[in-house]
C-alpha positions in Angstrom: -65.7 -11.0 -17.0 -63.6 -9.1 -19.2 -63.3 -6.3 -16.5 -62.8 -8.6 -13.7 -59.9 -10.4 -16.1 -58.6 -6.4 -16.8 -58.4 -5.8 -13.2 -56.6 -8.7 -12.0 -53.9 -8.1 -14.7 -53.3 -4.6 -13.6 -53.1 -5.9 -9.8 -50.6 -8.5 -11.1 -48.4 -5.6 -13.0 -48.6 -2.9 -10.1 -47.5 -5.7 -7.5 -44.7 -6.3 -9.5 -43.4 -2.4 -9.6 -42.5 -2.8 -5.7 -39.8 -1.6 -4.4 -37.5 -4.0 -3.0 -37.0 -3.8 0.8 -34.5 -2.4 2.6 -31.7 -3.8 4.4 -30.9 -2.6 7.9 -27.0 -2.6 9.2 -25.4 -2.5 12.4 -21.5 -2.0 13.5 -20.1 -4.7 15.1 -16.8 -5.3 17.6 -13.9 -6.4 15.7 -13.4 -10.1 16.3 -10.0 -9.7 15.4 -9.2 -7.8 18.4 -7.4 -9.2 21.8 -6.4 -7.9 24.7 -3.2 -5.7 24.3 -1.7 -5.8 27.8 -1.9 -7.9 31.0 -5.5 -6.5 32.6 -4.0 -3.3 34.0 -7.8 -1.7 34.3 -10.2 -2.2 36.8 -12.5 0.6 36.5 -15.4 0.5 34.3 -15.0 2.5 31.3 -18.3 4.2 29.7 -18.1 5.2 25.9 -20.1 8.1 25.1 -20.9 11.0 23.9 -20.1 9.8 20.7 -21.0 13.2 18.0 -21.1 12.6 14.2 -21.2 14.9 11.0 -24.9 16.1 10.5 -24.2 14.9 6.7 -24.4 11.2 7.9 -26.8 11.9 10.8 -29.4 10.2 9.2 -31.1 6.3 8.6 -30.2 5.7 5.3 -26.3 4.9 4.4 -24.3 7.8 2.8 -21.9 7.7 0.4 -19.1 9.5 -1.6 -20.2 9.0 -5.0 -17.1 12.2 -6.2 -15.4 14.6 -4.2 -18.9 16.9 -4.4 -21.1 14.0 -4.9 -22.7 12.2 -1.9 -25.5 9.8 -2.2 -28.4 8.6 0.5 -29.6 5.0 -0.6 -33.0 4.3 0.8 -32.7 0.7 0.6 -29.4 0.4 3.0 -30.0 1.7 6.7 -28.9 2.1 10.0 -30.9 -0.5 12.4 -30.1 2.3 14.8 -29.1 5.9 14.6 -25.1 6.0 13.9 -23.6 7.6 17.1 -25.4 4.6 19.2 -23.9 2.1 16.5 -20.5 3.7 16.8 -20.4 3.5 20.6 -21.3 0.2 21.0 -19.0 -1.0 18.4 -16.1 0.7 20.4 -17.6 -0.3 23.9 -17.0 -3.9 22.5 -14.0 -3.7 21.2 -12.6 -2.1 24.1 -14.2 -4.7 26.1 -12.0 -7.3 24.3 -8.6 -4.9 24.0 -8.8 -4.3 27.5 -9.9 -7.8 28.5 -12.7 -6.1 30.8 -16.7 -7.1 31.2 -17.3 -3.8 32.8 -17.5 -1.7 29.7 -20.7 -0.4 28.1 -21.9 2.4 26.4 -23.4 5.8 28.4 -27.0 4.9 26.8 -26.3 1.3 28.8 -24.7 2.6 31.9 -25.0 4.0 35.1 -22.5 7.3 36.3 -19.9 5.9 38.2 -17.4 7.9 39.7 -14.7 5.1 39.6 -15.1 5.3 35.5 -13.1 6.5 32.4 -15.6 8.5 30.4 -14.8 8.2 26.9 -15.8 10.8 24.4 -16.1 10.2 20.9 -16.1 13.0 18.5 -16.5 11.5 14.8 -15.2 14.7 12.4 -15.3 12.4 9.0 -17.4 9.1 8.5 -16.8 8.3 4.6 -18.0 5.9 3.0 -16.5 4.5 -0.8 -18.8 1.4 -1.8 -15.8 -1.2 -2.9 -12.8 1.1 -2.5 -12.4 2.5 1.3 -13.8 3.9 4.1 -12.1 6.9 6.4 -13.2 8.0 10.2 -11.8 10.6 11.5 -12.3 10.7 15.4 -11.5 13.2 18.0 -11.1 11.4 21.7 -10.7 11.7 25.1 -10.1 9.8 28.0 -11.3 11.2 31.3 -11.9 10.1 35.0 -15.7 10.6 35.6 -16.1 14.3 37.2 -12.2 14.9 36.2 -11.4 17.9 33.7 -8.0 16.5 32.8 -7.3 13.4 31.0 -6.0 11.9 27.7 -7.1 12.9 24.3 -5.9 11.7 20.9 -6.9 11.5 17.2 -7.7 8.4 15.1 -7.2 9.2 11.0 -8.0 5.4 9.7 -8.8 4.4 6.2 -9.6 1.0 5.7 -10.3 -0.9 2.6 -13.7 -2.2 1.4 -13.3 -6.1 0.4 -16.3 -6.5 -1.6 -18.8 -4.4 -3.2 -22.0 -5.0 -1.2 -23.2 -3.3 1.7 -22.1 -6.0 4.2 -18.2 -5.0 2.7 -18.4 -1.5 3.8 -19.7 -1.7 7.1 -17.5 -4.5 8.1 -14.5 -2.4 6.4 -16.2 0.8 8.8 -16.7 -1.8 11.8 -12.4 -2.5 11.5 -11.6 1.2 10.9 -13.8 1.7 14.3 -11.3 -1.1 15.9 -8.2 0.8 15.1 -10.2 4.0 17.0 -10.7 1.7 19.8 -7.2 0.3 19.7 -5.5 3.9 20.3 -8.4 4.8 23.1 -7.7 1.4 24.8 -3.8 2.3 24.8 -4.6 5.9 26.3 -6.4 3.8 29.1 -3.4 1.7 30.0 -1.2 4.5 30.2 -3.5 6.5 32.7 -3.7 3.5 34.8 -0.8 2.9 34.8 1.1 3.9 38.3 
């Protein structure tokens, strides 16, 4: 009895040193975003490749902790590996800038030769739990097939309104929208006449 009563304690205790479960996070389309001209596009437009630093290549959330400090929490993830996140984040948002439903990311799409073929190169992805967040992002905007085209750079830091997780990838979610706002400009200016 005594054992049995020893046991069942123990089991008590050990379930109790759990760890807590993670949390999974997604980018999302800016819902503060509209259309910024009269719908001057009519071909689809396919985001991707979209490349990221192999520092935050991974499932779990990094941070800057110092300016040689980084930190990988276990308990905040990706629900899906980042450069997918990123371009369906921007494949929305352009969606609403350019007041198009024929936008989707290259994992989503099929190769037409009418489209814009967006490339997304991500140089810095920082993360500053309750201060800011930064992207750097390398872009161009090309006619499917074409070599020439449009390319540009997006330096956004936005600020983190909170300190939970849900704070910092909304605050990376409206840096992405600012990306997507100077991509969805170089698309009205090649379709332009």
């Amino acid at each position: 009895m005594r054992s049995t009563l020893l046991s069942l304690l123990l089991a008590v205790l050990l379930a109790g040193c759990g760890s807590p479960p993670a949390s999974f996070y997604r980018l999302s389309t800016d819902p503060s975003l509209a259309a910024t001209a009269a719908r001057t596009n009519s071909r689809p437009v396919i985001v991707g490749p979209v490349t990221v630093p192999d520092l935050v290549d991974r499932p779990q959330i990094v941070t800057r902790n110092t300016n040689n400090e980084v930190a990988l929490n276990e308990y905040a993830r990706w629900g899906e590996p980042l450069n997918s996140s990123i371009a369906s984040a921007i494949a929305g948002d352009l969606t609403l800038l350019l007041g198009s439903d024929r936008v989707a990311p290259a994992s989503r799409s099929l190769a037409d030769p009418q489209a814009w073929r967006v490339r997304v190169d991500i140089q810095q992805f920082e993360s500053v739990p309750g201060d800011t967040v930064a992207i750097d992002a390398h872009w161009s905007v090309r006619r499917f097939g074409d070599e020439n085209g449009l390319s540009g750079r997006s330096l956004v830091r936005e600020p983190v309104a909170g300190a939970d997780w849900n704070a910092l990838v909304a605050a990376h979610s409206r840096a992405l929208g600012s990306v997507s706002r100077d991509i969805a400009n170089a698309i009205a200016r090649s379709a332009s006449p």
